[in-house]
C-alpha distance (Angstrom), angle and dihedral (degrees) to the residues before:
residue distance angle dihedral
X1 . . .
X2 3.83 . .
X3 3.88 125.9 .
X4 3.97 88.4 -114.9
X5 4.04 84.1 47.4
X6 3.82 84.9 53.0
X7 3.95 98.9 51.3
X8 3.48 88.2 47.8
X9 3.97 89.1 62.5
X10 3.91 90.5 47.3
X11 3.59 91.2 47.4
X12 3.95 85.1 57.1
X13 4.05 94.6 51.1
X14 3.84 82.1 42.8
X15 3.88 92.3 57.5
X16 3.94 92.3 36.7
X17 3.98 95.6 47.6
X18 3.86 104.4 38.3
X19 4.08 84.3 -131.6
X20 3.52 127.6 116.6
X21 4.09 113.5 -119.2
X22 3.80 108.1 -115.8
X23 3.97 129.2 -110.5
X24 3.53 91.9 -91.9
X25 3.64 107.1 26.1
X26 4.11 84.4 99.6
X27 3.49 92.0 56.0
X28 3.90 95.7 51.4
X29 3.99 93.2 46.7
X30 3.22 95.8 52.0
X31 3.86 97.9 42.4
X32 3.99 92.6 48.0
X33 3.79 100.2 30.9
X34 3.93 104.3 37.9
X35 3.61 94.6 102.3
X36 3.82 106.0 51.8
X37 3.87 113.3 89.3
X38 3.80 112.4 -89.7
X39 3.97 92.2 -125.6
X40 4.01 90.4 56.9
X41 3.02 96.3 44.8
X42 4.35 103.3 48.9
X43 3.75 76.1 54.0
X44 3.82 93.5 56.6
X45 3.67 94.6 48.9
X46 4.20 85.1 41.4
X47 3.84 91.1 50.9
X48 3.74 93.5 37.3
X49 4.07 94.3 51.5
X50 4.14 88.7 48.5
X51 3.63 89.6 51.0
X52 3.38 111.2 41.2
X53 3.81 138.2 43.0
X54 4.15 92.5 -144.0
X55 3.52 139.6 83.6
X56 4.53 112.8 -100.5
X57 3.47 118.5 -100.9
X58 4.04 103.9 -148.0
X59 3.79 84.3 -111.2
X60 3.57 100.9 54.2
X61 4.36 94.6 51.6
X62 3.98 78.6 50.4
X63 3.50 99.2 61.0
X64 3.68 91.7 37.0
X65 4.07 86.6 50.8
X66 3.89 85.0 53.1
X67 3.58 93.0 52.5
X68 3.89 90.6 45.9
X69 3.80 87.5 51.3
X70 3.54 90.8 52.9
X71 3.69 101.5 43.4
X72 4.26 91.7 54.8
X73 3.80 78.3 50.9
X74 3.16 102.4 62.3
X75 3.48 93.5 35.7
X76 4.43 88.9 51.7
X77 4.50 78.0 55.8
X78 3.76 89.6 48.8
X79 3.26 93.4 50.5
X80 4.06 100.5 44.8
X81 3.73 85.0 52.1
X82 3.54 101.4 54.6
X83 3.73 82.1 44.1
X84 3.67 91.1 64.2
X85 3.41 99.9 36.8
X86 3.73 86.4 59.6
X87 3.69 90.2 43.8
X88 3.78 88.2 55.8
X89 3.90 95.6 46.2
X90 4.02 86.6 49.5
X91 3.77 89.2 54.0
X92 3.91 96.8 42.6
X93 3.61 84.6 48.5
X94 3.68 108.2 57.1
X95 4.09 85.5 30.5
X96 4.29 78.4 67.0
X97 3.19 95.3 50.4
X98 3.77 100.9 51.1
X99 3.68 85.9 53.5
X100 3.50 86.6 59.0
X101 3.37 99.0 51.6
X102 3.77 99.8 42.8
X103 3.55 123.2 25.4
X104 4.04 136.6 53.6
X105 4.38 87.2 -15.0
X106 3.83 89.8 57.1
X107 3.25 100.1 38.3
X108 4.19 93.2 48.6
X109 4.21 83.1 49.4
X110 3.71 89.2 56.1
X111 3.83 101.4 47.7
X112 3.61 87.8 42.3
X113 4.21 88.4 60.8
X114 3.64 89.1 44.4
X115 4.04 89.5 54.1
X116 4.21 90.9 42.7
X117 3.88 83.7 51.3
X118 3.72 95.8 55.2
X119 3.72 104.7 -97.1
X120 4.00 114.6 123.0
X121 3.51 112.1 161.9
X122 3.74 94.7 -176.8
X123 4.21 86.7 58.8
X124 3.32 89.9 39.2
X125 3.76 109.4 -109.8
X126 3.69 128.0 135.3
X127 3.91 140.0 -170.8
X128 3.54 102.9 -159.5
X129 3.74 129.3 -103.1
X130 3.53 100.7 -88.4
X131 3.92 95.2 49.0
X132 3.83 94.2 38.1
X133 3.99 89.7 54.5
X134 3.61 92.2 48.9
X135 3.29 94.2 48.6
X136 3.93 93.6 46.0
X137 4.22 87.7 49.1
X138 3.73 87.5 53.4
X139 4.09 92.7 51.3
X140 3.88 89.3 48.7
X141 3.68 92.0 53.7
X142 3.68 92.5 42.0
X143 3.75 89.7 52.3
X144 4.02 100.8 42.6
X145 4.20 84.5 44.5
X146 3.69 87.9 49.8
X147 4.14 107.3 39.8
X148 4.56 84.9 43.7
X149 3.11 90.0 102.0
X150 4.09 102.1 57.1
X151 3.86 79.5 47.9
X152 4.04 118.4 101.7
């Protein structure tokens, strides 16, 4: 935090108190606050003058900085988590739906064209390669065409 950064946070208490800041008030801010972030600590002094009916000590805007800090920390973790968790659902999601679309459902359509054509393997009948793998190409294109839209 810069000196001007500093007077600006006096200037604040000033306004909020009614008081005047005294002659070396500047000097101690800036000596005991000038390494916390500006951000956290405008929102010390902020918190501090809604909360309480005195003027800071240097001390007191420090531990309310370092509860700040750890606050928007938490909060960062929160947020990574849901993040993931999201990132996770997403995945499981479209990981679902593939399986839908390929896999025992697909394969069940196909056979089931292949039987409606006249092939039935368990009865003995058969169409020929040529025809049954045209008519199997045609049932997976059917199927992906028709299960696209449950897909992500």
């Amino acid at each position: 935090m810069t000196p001007d950064e500093t007077r600006g946070l006096i200037k604040l208490c000033v306004a909020a108190y009614r008081q005047e800041a005294g002659p070396n008030d500047e000097t101690v801010w800036t000596a005991t606050l000038s390494d916390l972030p500006f951000g956290v600590a405008r929102s010390a002094v902020v918190e501090w003058v809604k909360t309480s009916p005195y003027w800071p000590k240097p001390a007191e805007l420090r531990e309310r900085a370092r509860l700040i800090t750890a606050q928007q920390q938490r909060e960062r973790a929160k947020a990574q988590q849901l993040d993931g968790r999201s990132a996770a659902i997403e995945s499981a999601i479209v990981t679902r739906a593939a399986s839908q679309r390929t896999g025992a459902n697909m394969v069940r359509h196909v056979l089931g064209r292949l039987k409606d054509a006249g092939q039935d393997t368990w009865n003995g009948k058969f169409l020929g390669v040529d025809r049954a793998a045209a008519i199997a190409e045609e049932a997976i294109d059917e199927w992906l065409d028709r299960t696209k839209e449950d897909a992500p």
